[in-house]
C-alpha positions, 0 to 999 in steps of 0.5 A: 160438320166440316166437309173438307177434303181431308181433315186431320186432328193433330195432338200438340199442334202448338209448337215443335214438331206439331206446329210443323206438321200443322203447317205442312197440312195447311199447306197442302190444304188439308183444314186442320184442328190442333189439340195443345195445352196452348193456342200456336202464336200464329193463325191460318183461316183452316186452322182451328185450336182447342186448348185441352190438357192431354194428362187429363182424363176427363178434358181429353173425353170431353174436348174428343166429343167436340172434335167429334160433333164438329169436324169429319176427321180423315187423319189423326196424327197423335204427336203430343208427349212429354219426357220426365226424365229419370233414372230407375230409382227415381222412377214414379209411379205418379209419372207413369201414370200420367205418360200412359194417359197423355201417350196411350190414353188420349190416343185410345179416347181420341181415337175411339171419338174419330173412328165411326166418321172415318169408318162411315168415309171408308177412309182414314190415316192414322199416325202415332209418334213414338220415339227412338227411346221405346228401345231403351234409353238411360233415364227413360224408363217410364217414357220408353215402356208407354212409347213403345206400348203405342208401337204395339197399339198402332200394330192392333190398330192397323190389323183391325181398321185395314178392311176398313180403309183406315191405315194405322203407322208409327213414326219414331224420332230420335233427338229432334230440335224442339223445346221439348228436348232442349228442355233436357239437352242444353241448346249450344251445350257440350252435351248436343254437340256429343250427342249429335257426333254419336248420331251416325249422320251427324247431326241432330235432326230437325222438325221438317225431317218428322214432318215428311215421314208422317205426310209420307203415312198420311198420303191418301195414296198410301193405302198399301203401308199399315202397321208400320214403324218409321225411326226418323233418328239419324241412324241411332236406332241401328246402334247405341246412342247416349244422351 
């Protein structure tokens, strides 16, 4: 096992707000292990990579037991997700099912493979990305039910390990620029720039502004703040906000 100082399990480390929280870690020198369907197309001697596919039950068990049998977590930061955006009628229940799983079910089995090394430490931070939509959002319905589920998990979470120094936290972003949401949103289109004139600072936010909040949950300093939601949206969870 690795016996860094701190060693965090970061989901969909690849790309986007993962590859961001990766390299801030990295550069605070925490030795990282990034879970993504794909390896980052860059390297760091602390970085390690395992491609698994979250949707999949059994990968996501099996590639949980390795990170187990290698690494002594302290911090897991679940950050993959996917949207599949759709209004009620078209909503499936095949969709559903795979949000829940790659959202819920490999948080839980990720979890439950890192806990007995962060209980025998005394010490461990968690941190779950949800997302603005888990308050509702037009052509979400699958997405917000299973990100908010996680809001409701990581508050079980946080009651149940605080005795054991382990914190549990949740940041939700509203619309960030990744390739996950100009997958729906249109890079330089009408419709970004509608929507980052309805967010009340004006802008659409950017990976570094998630980052700051998840190093903010993960410091070990912070052993007093568990339970907790931070939006990181721009101010769009005070109002409505239509993408």
């Amino acid at each position: 096992m690795s016996q860094a100082p701190h060693t965090a399990l970061v989901t969909g480390g690849s790309a986007g707000i993962g590859a961001d929280i990766c390299r801030r870690m990295l550069d605070e020198g925490y030795l990282v292990i990034s879970l993504a369907r794909r390896a980052p197309e860059w390297s760091h001697p602390r970085l390690s990579n395992l491609n698994v596919d979250l949707l999949d039950p059994a990968a996501t068990r099996q590639a949980a037991q390795e990170v187990a049998a290698r690494f002594a977590v302290t911090h897991f930061i679940h950050n993959a997700g996917v949207i599949w955006p759709h209004l009620l009628q078209d909503a499936t229940m095949d969709e559903l099912q795979g949000l829940t799983q790659i959202h819920l079910g490999a948080a839980l089995t990720l979890m439950q493979a890192v806990l007995p090394c962060m209980e025998q430490g005394g010490f461990g931070r968690v941190v779950l990305m949800s997302s603005r939509g888990a308050l509702g959002l037009a052509t979400r319905t699958n997405y917000s039910a299973t990100k908010a589920g996680m809001i409701g998990m990581a508050r079980t979470w946080a009651l149940e390990l605080a005795p054991k120094g382990i914190t549990v936290n949740v940041v939700a972003p509203g619309p960030i620029q990744t390739p996950m949401f100009y997958d729906v949103v249109p890079a330089d289109s009408e419709r970004e720039q509608k929507l980052a004139a309805n967010i009340p600072v004006g802008r659409i936010g950017r990976p570094d502004d998630v980052t700051r909040a998840v190093m903010f949950f993960a410091d070990p300093a912070n052993s007093f703040v568990t339970g907790q939601t931070l939006y990181v949206c721009g101010g769009a969870s005070v109002g409505t906000l239509t993408i």
